[in-house]
N, C-alpha and C positions, 0 to 999 in steps of 0.2 A: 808528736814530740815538739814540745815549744823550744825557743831560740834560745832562753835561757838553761831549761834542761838540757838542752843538746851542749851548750857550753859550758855545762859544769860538769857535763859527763865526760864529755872530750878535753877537758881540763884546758879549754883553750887558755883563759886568760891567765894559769898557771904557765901554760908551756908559751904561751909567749913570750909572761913577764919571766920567765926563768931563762929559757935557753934564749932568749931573743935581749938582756940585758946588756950584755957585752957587744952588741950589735946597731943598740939606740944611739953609742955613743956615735955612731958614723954618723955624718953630715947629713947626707940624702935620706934616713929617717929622721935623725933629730931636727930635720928641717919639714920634714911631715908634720909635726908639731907632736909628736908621739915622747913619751917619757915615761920611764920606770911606773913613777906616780900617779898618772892618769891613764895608764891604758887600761885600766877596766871598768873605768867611766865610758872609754871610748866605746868598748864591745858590749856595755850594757844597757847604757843612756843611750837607745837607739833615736833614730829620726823616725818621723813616718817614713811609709815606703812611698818610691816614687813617682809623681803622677805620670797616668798614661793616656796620652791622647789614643783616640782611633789609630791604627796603623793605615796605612796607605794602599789602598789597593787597585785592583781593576774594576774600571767601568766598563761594561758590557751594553750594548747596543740590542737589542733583538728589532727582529721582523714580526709581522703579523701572525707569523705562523709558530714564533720562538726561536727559531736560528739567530745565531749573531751574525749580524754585517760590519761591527767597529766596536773598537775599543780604546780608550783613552786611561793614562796614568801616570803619575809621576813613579811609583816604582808596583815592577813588576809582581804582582801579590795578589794570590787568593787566601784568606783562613780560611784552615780545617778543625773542626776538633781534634782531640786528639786520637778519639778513639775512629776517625778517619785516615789514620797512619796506620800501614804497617805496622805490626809489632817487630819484626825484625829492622825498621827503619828507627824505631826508636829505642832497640837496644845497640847499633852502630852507632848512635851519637852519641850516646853516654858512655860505650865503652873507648870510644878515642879522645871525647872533653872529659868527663868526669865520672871515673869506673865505679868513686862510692856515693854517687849522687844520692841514693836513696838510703842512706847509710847517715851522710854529716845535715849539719843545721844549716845549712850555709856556708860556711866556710871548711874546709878543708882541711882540716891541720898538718897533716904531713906537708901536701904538695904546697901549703903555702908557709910553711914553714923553712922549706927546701927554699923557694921562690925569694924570699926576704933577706935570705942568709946572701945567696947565690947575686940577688942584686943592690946587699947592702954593700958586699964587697967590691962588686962591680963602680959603683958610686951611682948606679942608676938602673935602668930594666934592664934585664939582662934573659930573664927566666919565667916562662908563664906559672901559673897555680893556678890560675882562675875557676872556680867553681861554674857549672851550666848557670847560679843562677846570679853569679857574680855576672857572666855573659850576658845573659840578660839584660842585666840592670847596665851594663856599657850599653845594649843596645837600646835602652828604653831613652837612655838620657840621649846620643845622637838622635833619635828618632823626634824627641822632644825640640830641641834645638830648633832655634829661629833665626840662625846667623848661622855665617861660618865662623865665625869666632867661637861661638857655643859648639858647634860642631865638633873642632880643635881640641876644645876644651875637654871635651867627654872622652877625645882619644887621648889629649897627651898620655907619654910613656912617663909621668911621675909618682912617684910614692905618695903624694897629696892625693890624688886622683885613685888608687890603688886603695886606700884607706877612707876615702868616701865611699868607694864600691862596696868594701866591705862591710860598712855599716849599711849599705841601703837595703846588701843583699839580705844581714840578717833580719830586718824587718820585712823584707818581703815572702821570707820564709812565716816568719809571723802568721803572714797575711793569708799563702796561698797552701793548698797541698802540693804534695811534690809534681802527683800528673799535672796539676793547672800550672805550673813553672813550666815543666820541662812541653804543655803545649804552645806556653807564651812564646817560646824560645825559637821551638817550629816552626812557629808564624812571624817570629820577627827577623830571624838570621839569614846574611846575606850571604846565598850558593856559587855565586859568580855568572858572568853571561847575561847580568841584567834580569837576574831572578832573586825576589823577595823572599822565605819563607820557601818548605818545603812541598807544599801544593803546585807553587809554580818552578819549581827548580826542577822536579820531576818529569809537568810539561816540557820544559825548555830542554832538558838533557836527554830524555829518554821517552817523549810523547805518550807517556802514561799518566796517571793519575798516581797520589801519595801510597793510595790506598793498595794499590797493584806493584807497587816497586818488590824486586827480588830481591833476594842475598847479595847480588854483584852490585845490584845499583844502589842498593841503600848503604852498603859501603864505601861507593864513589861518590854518594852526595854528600856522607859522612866526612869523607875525608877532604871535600873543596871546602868545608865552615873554616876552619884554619887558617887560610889565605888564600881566599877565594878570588882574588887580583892574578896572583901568581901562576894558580891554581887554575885558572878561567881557560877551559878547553875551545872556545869560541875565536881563540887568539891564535892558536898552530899546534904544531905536532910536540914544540918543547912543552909545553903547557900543558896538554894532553899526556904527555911522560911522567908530566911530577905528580900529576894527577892519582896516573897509575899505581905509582908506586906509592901514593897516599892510603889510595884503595888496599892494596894489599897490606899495609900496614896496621889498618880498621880491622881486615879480618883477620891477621895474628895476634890481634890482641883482642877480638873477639872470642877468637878460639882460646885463648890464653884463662880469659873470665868464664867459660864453660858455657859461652851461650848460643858458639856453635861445635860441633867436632871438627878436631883434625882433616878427616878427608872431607869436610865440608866447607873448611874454609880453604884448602888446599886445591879444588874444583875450580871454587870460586878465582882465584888467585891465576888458574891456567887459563881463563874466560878472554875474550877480547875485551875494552874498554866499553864497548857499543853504546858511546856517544851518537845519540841521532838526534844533533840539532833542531829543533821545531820552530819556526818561525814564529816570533810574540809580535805582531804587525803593532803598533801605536799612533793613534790619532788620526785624525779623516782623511791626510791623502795616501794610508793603503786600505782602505776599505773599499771596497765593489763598491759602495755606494756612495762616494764622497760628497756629495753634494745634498744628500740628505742631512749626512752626519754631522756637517756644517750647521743647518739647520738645529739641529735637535742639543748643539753644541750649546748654542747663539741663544736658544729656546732656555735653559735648565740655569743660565747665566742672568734671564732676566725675569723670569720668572718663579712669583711668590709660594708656588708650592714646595720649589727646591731652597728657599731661606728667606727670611726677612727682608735681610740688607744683602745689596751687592759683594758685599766683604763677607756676609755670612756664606753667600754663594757659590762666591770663589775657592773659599774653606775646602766647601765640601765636593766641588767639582775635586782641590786637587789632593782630596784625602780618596775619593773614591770609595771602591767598593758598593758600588750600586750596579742594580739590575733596572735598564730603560726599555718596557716594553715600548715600540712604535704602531704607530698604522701603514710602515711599509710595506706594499705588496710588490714581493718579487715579479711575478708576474705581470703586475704592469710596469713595472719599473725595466724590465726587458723592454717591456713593447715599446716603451718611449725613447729609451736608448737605440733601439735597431732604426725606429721610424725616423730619428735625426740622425742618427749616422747614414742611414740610406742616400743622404740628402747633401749633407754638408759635413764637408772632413774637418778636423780637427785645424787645420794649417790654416784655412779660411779665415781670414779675417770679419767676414762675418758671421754672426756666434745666431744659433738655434735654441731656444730653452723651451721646456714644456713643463708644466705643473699636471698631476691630476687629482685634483680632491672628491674627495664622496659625497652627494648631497646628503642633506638631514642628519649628516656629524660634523660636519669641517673634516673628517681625519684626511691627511694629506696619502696619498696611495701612492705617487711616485713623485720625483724630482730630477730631470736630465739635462743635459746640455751640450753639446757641439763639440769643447773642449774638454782637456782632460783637466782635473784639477790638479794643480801645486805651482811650482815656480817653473818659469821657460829653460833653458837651458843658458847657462852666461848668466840668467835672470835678464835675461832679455823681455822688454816689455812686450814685443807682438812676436807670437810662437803657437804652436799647438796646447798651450797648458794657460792654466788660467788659475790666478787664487781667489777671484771674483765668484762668491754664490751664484752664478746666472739668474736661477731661477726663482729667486728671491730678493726683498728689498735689504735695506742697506741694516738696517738692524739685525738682521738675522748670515750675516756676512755678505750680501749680494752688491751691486752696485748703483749709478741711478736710476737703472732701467729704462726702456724706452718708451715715447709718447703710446696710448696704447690707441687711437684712430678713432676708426666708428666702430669698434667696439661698444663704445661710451652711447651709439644711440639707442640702446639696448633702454638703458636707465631716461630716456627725454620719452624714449615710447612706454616703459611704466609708467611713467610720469601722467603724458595724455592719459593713457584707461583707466589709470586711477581716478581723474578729474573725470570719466562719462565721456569720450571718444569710444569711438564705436567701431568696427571694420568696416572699410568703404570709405569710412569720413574722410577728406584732405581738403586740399584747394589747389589754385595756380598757385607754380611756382615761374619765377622766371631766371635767365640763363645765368645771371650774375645776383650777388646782393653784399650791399652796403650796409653793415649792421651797427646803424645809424641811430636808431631810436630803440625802447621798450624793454635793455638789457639794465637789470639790478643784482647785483649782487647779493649775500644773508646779512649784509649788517645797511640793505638799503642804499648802497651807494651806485649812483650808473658808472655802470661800465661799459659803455658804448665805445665803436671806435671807428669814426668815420673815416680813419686812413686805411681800412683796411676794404679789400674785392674778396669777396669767398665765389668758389665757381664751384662745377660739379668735377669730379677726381675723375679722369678718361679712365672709358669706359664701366663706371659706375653712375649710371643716369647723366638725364639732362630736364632741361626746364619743359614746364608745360604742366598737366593737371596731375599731383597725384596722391593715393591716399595712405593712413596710413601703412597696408601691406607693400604696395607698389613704390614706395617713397624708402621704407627697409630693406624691401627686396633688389633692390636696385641702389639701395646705399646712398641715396641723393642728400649730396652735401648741404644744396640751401632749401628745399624741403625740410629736413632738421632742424638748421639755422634758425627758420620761421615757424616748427613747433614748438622747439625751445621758446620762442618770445613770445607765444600764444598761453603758454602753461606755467610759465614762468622761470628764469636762469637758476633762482635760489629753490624753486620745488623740487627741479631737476638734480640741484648738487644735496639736496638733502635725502632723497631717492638714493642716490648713489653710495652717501656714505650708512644709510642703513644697510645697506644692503655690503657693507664693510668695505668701502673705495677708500683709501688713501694711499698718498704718492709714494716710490718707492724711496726716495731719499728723505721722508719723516715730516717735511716739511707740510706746511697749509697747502690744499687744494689752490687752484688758479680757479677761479671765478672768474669767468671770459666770457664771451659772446660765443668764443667757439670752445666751449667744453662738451657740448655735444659732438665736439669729430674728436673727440680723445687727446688735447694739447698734454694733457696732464703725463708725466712718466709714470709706467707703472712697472710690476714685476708678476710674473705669471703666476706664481701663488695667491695672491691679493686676486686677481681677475676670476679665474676659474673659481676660488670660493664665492664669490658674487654669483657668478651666472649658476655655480650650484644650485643657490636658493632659487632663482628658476626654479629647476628641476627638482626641488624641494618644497612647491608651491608657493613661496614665500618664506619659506623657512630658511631665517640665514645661521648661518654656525663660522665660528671663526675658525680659521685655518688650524687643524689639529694634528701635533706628531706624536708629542708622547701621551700614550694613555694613559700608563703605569709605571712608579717608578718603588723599587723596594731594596731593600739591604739598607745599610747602618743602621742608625738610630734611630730609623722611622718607621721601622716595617715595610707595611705594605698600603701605599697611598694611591687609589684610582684619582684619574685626572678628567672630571668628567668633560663632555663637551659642553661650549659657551654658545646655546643660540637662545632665537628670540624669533617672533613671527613678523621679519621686517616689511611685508608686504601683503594682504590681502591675498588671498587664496585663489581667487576667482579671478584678480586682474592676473597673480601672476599664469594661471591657465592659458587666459587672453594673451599674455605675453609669448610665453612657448606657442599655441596656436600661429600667432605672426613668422617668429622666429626658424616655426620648422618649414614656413615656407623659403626661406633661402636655400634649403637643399634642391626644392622642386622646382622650381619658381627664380630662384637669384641667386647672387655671385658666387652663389656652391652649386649649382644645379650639375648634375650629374656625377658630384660625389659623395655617394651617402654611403652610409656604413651598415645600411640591411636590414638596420631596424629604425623606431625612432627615435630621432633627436631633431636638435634644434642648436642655432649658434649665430654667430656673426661675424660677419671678415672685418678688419679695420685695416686700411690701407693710408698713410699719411700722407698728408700735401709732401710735394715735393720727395716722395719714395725715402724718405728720413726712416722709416719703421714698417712693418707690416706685422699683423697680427690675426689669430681663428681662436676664437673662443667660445665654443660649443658643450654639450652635454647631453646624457638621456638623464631619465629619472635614476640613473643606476650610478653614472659617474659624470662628473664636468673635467673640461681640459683646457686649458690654455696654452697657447704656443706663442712665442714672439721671436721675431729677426730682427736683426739690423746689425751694424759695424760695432764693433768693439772699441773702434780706434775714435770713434766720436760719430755720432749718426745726420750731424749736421754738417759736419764736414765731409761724410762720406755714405753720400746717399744710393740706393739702390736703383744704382740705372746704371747701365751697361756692365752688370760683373757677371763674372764667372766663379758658380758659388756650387762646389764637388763637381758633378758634371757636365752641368747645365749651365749656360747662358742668359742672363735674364735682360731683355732689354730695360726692364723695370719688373720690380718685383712689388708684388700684389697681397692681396691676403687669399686670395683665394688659389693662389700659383707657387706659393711653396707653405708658409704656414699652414692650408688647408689642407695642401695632400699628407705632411705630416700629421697633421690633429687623424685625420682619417684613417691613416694606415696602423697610429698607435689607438685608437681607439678599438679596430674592430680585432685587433691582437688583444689586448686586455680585456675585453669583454665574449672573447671567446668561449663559448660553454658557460656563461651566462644566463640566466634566462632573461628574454625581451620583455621589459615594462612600457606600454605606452604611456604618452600623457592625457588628463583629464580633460577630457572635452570642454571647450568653454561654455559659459551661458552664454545662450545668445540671444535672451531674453535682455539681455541688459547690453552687451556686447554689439549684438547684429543690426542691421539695418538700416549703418551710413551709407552718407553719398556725396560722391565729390562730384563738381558741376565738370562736364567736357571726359570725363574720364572715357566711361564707354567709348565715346567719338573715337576718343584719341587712340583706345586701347584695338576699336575699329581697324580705323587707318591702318597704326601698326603693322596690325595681320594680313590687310591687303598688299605692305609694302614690302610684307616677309614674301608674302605666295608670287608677289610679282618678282623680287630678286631672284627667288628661287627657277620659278620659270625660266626669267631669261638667261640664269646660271646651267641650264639643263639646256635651254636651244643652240648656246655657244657650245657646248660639248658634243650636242647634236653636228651639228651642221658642220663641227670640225673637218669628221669624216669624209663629208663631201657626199650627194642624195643617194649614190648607189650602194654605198656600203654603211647601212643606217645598223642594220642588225648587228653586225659586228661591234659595230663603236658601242652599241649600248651592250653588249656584255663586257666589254673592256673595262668600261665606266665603272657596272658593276661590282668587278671583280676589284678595282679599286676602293671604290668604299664599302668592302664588308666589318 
């Protein structure tokens, strides 16, 4: 039935201009701009109908597996079809807004006829009529609105406004069937409680779906459209009452229209309310995972697959209605959070972060940290909570992160084996150095700096012959120092950023003499996708969270992974080869995690930072510590950080037991990948002069401490009682 048959059937513009004459003369229509004369230009010369943007909904978050972890939205909204409602939900809403909905063109003629009389006399609104699709069309234009002024606008209670509705409406009858109205309507009406549309009012009120609503509840959601403020059960028990009685009033005039029986709406009517609340959580800090969700936030905001422009971006962040699959996996997203909370409580001023990304995709697997996310209490600046990403740089919501150490000599040792260094190969080193000559920076400028002393970091080597295993494994500061000058500063920082180094505050790289012990700030997401390609043989992939993103207007869009083969295959072998000696061999040695891997501790001058950033072929991880409150001003030497006391904190004495304990948790029921043997056709066969000597000595000076450590324990006892003291001893060090 078109708008115009419907209106000559229903003799609207007869029964307007006839009984409605004597009624133009009031103020409040004849200020509508309405008259004798022109009202059936008004109801025939329609408008088009009116535009619709997307309506607003929820963004949904998933895990690797599909479950949701967060969800973000300006209003609370899922669309359903229609024929995903209930039938009895969509005969309760017609029978309490508009009994002959499927009957008139759009307009109403009785009840708005009643409506006009009732609030010409009044001198203003007094008396609703409104058709479902006249509803609509209020709701389409708020929905529209870019201002609160426009907002306003679309509600004033004026007969201007009342008389635009009803042209728009009958053009959108025009346009749509009655189901595609009356589903517009479902999906745009507001239920109250912070529910959109009857998909989420359903959740919110009674932890169902549209589809599953009974008789009792589709009369109660029926009856909050009305005055869903008033009406809003989420507010107390008064609220809840008028509710009620709203409810029973849907199904008396349900019953009345023959769409249910008497004793079936009289059933319904002796029911309890059973409002069951459901919690609609919004935006990252209630999500279990907030510090991902930041991520993936920060990600979809700057990122050209979700719009062109920034502003196109934004748009569609806050219209919603997407589905984000990620690369979160629960399961190590626990391991990382037990392994720093084991460690260090939220109160601590010094903060723990951990990344874990997957070699050979980027995709990020977990994101933890120390504190909880959101604001302190008071909003106090130092507390157990934090709105800083940790575990991420400053684009992606994180902060500046900390200097990341000798992690960084990971990237001066590609460096060499890329250039033909060989294992064995080094030289002397001596106890201090002045890095005085041979540093250049990529645009060629020296960067030398004769005011500075670099030493070796206690207990991480000292001077004397060493190669390059022995000079990693032992973390030797000016061994480094003088690889670096050997291979060059700018080969080194260009190694690094293939391999996707930049700082975490967005800024250029420092080109130093000492970017080999890690000056640079970094954030643990950036690190761990680095040493990934390690463990990817060179394969580097940038840090990846969302995979897939689908709903709106775009379908369904994979996001594939960004890599590139930043490194040679075979040096990076060489590299893991070196590296898994720090388990066996150096500043990790006796904490491995069962299979293998390989990594590096970074410990800072002056205990400003510590860092472990490891990996197998399967997963990389990075950890970093240091103070919240500033890491230069509050360096890690004498705190008490959860339980433990640190006279200095290291990388191999808290970063490492965490990277450890969260790594063999996550890779649990795993299966063990080794890495690829190096050539050592190309690889083997250096030699450093004095090494052996030294590496000699050494061992004499270990069996000789040890001796004399066993004859003072000896002799303690005193010569008669020799047997005893040595089981004592024993029983001691098992």
């Amino acid at each position: 039935m078109t708008v115009l048959k419907s209106v000559g059937a229903l003799g609207v513009v007869g029964a307007l201009g006839g009984v409605l004459t004597a009624a133009l003369a009031v103020p409040a229509v004849s200020g509508a701009g309405l008259t004798a004369k022109n009202l059936a230009a008004t109801f025939t010369d329609l408008p088009p109908a009116p535009r619709e943007e997307p309506l607003s909904q929820v963004t949904r978050l998933l895990d690797r597996h599909g479950e949701v972890f967060a969800q973000f939205y300006t209003a609370n909204r899922t669309e359903v079809p229609l024929a995903g409602v209930a039938p009895v939900m969509r005969q309760a809403i017609v029978a309490i807004e508009d009994a002959r909905f499927y009957e008139h063109g759009g307009l109403d003629v009785k009840g708005t006829i009643r409506a006009l009389i009732t609030n010409s006399q009044a001198g203003g609104i007094r008396q609703g009529g409104s058709s479902l699709t006249q509803q609509l069309v209020k709701n389409i234009l708020v929905e529209n609105a870019q201002s609160e002024v426009e907002r306003d606008r679309a509600r004033a209670p004026s007969m201007a406004r009342k008389i635009t509705e009803l042209r728009y409406a009958l053009a959108l009858e025009e346009k749509y069937r009655k189901d595609e109205i009356l589903e517009r309507y479902l999906n745009i009406a507001y239920f109250g409680a912070g529910a959109y549309g009857v998909e989420a009012a359903a959740r919110r009120f009674f932890s169902t779906s549209s589809a599953k609503l009974t008789l009792t509840q589709a009369a109660t959601l029926a009856g909050a459209v009305r005055a869903p403020y008033a009406n809003d059960p989420s507010l107390g028990r008064r609220q809840q009452a008028r509710l009620k009685a709203r409810r029973d009033l849907v199904l008396d005039r349900m019953a009345a229209l023959g769409m249910v029986t008497g004793p079936q709406a009289a059933a319904a009517k002796g029911a309890r309310l059973g409002i069951k609340l459901a919690p609609q959580p919004g935006g990252c800090a209630q999500s279990p995972y907030p510090f991902y969700c930041v991520y993936v936030q920060r990600e979809l905001l700057s990122s050209p697959v979700f719009g062109n422009t920034p502003a196109e971006r934004q748009r569609r962040m806050a219209r919603g209605g997407l589905t984000i699959r990620t690369a979160l996996d629960p399961k190590a997203q626990r391991a990382a959070e037990r392994a720093i909370s084991a460690q260090v409580r939220p109160e601590d001023t010094e903060v723990a972060a951990e990344a874990m990304v997957e070699p050979g995709t980027g995709r990020i697997r977990a994101m933890a940290a120390s504190k909880r996310f959101g604001n302190n209490p008071g909003n106090r600046k130092n507390g157990p909570n934090t709105t800083f990403n940790l575990p991420a740089d400053v684009m992606h919501g994180g902060g500046q992160g900390f200097q990341a150490g000798s992690t960084f000599k990971a990237f001066t040792l590609a460096t060499a084996l890329q250039q033909g260094w060989r294992f064995g190969q080094g030289f002397q080193t001596p106890g201090a150095l002045v890095p005085a000559n041979g540093y250049r920076d990529c645009r060629g400028n020296a960067v030398n700096d004769r005011s500075a002393r670099v030493y070796n970091a206690s207990g991480e080597g000292k001077g004397g012959p060493h190669s390059l295993e022995t000079g990693t494994w032992q973390s030797v500061n000016i061994f480094y120092m003088m690889l670096e000058e050997k291979v060059g500063l700018c080969n080194v920082v260009k190694t690094a950023q293939a391999l996707g180094v930049s700082r975490a505050d967005g800024t250029a790289l420092r080109e130093v003499p000492t970017f080999t012990l890690g000056v640079n700030e970094m954030d643990p997401v950036t690190v761990a996708a680095s040493f990934a390609a390690f463990g990817a043989r060179g394969r580097y992939c940038a840090p990846q969270a969302i995979l897939e993103i689908s709903g709106g207007d775009t379908g369904r869009t994979a996001v594939p992974p960004s890599c590139e083969q930043a490194l040679d295959r075979r040096v990076a072998d060489a590299v893991n080869h070196v590296l898994s000696g720090v388990f066996t061999k150096g500043t990790m040695k006796g904490q491995g995690i069962g299979r293998p891997a390989a990594g590096k501790t970074g410990t800072n001058n002056g205990y400003t930072s510590a860092w472990f950033a490891g990996y197998t072929p399967d997963l990389a991880a990075a950890v970093s510590v240091g103070d919240i409150r500033g890491s230069y001003r509050y360096p890690l030497r004498g705190v008490q950080i959860g339980d433990e006391y640190y006279g200095s904190v290291q990388g191999a004495s808290l970063p490492g037991p965490i990277w450890v304990r969260s790594m063999e948790s996550a890779l649990r029921n795993v299966r063990s990948h080794g890495f690829v043997h190096p050539d050592m056709s190309r690889f083997g066969g250096g030699f450093t002069p004095g090494l052996k000597e030294a590496q000699a000595a050494e061992r004499k000076a270990g069996r000789d401490r040890k001796a004399r450590h066993q004859r003072v324990r000896w002799n303690r006892g005193g010569g008669n009682h020799r047997k005893p003291h040595k089981v004592r001893w024993k029983r001691r060090h098992r």
